[in-house]
C-alpha positions, -999 to 999 in steps of 0.1 A, spaced: -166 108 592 -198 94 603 -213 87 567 -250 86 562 -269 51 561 -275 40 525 -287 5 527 -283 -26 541 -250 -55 541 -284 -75 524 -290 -50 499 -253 -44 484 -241 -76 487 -252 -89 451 -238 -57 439 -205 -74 437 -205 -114 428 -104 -7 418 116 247 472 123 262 445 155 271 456 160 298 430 135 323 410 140 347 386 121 378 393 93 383 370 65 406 376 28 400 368 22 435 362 59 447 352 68 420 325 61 434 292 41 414 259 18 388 258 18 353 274 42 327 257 21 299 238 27 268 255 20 233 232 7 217 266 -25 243 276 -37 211 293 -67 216 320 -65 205 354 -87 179 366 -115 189 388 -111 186 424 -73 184 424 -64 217 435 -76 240 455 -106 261 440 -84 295 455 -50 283 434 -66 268 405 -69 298 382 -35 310 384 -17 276 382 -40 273 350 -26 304 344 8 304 350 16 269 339 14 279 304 41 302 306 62 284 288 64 253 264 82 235 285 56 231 312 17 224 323 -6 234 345 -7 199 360 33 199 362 32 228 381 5 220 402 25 181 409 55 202 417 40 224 442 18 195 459 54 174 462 71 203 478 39 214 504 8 197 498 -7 232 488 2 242 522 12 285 524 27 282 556 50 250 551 84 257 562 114 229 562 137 216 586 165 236 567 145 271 560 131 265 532 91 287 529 60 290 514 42 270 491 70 266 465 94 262 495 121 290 488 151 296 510 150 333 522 184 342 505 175 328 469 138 344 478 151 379 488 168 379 449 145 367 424 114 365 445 81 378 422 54 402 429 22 381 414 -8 400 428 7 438 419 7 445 456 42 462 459 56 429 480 74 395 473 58 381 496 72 341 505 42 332 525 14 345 494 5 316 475 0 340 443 38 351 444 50 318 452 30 300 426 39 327 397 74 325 406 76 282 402 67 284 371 89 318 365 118 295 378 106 266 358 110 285 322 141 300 335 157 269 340 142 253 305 159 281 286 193 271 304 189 236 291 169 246 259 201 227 237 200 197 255 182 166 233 156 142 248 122 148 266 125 188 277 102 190 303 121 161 320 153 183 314 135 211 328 128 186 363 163 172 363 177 211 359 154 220 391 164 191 412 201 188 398 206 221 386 211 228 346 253 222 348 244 186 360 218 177 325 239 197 303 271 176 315 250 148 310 232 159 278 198 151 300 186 136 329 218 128 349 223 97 364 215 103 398 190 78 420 171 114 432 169 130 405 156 102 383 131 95 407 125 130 411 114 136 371 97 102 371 74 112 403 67 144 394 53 136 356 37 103 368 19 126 393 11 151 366 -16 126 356 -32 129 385 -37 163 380 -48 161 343 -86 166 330 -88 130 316 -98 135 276 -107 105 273 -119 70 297 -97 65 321 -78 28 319 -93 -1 338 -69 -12 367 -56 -42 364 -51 -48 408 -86 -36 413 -99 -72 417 -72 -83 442 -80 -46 462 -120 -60 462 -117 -91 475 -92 -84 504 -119 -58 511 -148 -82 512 -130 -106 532 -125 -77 562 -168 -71 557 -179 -74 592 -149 -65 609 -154 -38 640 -144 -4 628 -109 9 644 -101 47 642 -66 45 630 -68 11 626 -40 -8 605 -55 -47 608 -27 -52 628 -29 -83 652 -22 -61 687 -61 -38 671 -74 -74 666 -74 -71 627 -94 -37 629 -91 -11 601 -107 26 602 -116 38 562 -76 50 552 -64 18 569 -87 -7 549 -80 7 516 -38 10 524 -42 -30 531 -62 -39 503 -37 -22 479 -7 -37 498 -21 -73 491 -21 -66 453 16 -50 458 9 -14 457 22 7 482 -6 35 494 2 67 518 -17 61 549 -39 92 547 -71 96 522 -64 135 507 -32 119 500 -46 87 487 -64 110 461 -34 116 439 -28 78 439 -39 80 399 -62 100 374 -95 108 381 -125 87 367 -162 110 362 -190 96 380 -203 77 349 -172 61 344 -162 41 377 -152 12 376 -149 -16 406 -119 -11 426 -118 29 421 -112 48 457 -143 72 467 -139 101 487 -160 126 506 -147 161 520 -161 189 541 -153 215 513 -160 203 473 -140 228 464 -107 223 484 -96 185 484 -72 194 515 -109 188 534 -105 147 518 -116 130 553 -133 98 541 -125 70 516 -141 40 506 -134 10 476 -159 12 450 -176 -23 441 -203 -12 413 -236 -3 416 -236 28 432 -216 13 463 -187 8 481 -168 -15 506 -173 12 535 -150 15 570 -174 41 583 -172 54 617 -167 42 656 -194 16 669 -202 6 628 -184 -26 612 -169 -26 576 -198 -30 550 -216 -24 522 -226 19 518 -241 35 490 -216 64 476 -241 87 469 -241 120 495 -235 153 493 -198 155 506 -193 127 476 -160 149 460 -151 124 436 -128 85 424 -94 78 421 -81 51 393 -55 40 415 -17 31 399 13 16 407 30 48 390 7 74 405 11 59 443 47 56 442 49 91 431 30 105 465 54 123 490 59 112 524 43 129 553 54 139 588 40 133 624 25 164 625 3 161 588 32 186 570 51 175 535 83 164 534 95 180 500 125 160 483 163 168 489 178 175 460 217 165 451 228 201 437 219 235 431 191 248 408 194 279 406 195 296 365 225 302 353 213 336 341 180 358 353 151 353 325 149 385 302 110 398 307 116 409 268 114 371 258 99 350 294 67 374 295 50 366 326 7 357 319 -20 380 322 -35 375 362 -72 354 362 -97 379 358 -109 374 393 -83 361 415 -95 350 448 -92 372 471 -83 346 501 -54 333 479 -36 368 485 -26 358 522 -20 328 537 -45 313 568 -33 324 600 -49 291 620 -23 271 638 -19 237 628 -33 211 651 -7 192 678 6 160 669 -12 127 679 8 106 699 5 67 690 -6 57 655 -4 82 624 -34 103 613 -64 83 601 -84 94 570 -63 127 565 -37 144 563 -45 164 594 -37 152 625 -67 146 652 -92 140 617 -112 104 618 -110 82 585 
């Protein structure tokens, strides 16, 4: 992104002296009652989700107790990135990343069109969270922390944490339930001021020390670019020299941690602009915020690293980067796609969910319309050389 000027180096510098493999078939329109009360009606944060999915995953992660609207929407970012068209190396589709055989049995009808339809992000979304309360009523007797039962039953499958009495001891799945609530936060409206990071310092000043520096599209600072970054690349090494590991591209670099207002940044928080405010799969741009209204800046070809004010219009919004929150981010392929996580056993319910007592939610009032069908647009080629710069898709600048 070629971000607008804002100032001079002179100016800023005394600113700064941070697959569902398994659904039970619930109906929107053919489940009977009203919505189950969940203790955890928890808003999403703004800008987390895209504005098309963000009513029904508000929607349908309350169908139970057992989960949130920002577990749901962690769960379905870890398995496609919000991605309608995502399909696996092993078959797996969709958003929620179903297998077709486990899809053609307990697949739901969310938008009351007559289809279970793998590739609409309404169905797919309606039936996670279907699958979800399925699988929490199979492990309902098991003690400890039930929405981390509720995790280990999708990953492990429910025989796995009732042999276990909970979270079973295996490396995935622990670090399966761990990622996916530490991720959670990301997603959460914050209530209340986000906490200070304590790395943010370290991030600045390997930042400041790169100030001047010859801007590099997919730049890693690597000796063979001569040390040059592009914007993804800066912040990825600043992080790394304060011990946190960040993914290389910025929409993915937003989930990193919770989400700081404008008021409330603090030095060290990651900026980010995007083409669409409402879709944060548009993320092309980040920058290191250092107070003041400005940032440590890797702009754009033919510009050096510097000082920019954060303040234009494609301005989305801050990340409060964490240690937790970053390690918690899923990997990405060559070609921009999610790789979900394997999973050591089945997950599938032990029994289908009775639509007398796992009522399905009343639909958003006005559910998008382009959330019924998934794009059509092909995804861009692979880049050979160096991995995307700035975003998740391919041939996009940072």
């Amino acid at each position: 992104m070629v971000l607008r000027k804002a100032g001079t180096a002179a100016a800023a510098a005394g600113v700064v002296t941070f697959g569902f493999l398994g659904l039970v078939s619930v109906g929107t329109f053919a489940a009977s009652g009203a919505p189950q009360q969940s203790a955890n009606r928890v808003a999403l944060s703004p800008g987390t989700v895209p504005a098309a999915y963000q009513a029904p995953i508000q929607q349908w992660g309350t169908l139970c107790p057992e989960i949130s609207p920002p577990m749901l929407a962690a769960q379905l970012y870890q398995e496609s990135g919000f991605d309608p068209k995502a399909q696996s190396g092993v078959g797996a589709q969709g958003m929620a990343q179903f297998m077709p055989d486990t899809w053609a049995a307990y697949g739901t009808d969310a938008n009351g069109d007559g289809k279970k339809d793998v590739w609409d992000p309404l169905d797919a979304i309606a039936s996670a969270a279907t699958f979800d309360c399925a699988l929490a009523k199979d492990v309902a007797k098991v003690p400890g922390d039930r929405q981390a039962n509720v995790l280990a039953a999708y990953n492990a499958g429910p025989y796995a944490v009732t042999k276990y009495s909970g979270v079973p001891p295996y490396k995935e799945t622990q670090g399966y339930v761990r990622n996916i609530q530490a991720m959670a936060r990301s997603f959460t409206a914050p209530t209340a001021p986000v906490e200070v990071s304590g790395q943010s310092a370290g991030a600045i000043y390997f930042a400041q020390s790169k100030l001047g520096t010859p801007y590099l599209w997919g730049g890693d600072g690597l000796a063979w670019q001569n040390g040059r970054f592009d914007c993804s690349g800066l912040t990825v090494a600043a992080f790394a020299s304060v011990g946190i590991t960040l993914p290389r591209v910025a929409n993915d670099q937003w989930y990193a941690g919770p989400h700081p207002s404008r008021d409330q940044l603090r030095p060290g928080d990651l900026v980010f602009w995007a083409t669409d405010l409402n879709d944060p799969r548009s993320i092309h741009h980040v920058g290191i915020y250092v107070g003041g209204g400005y940032m440590i800046n890797a702009p754009h070809t033919g510009a050096v690293i510097r000082y920019d004010k954060i303040d234009t219009k494609e301005y989305i919004g801050a990340t409060r980067v964490t240690s937790d929150g970053a390690q918690a981010l899923p990997n990405r392929n060559a070609d921009g796609s999610v790789s979900a996580p394997s999973r050591p056993g089945t997950t599938a319910p032990t029994t289908p969910a009775d639509p007398n007592t796992l009522a399905a939610p009343n639909p958003p009032a006005t559910a998008p319309a382009t959330a019924a069908a998934p794009p059509t647009a092909a995804a861009p080629p692979a880049p050979a050389g160096p991995g995307p710069a700035g975003t998740g898709q391919p041939a996009a600048k940072g």
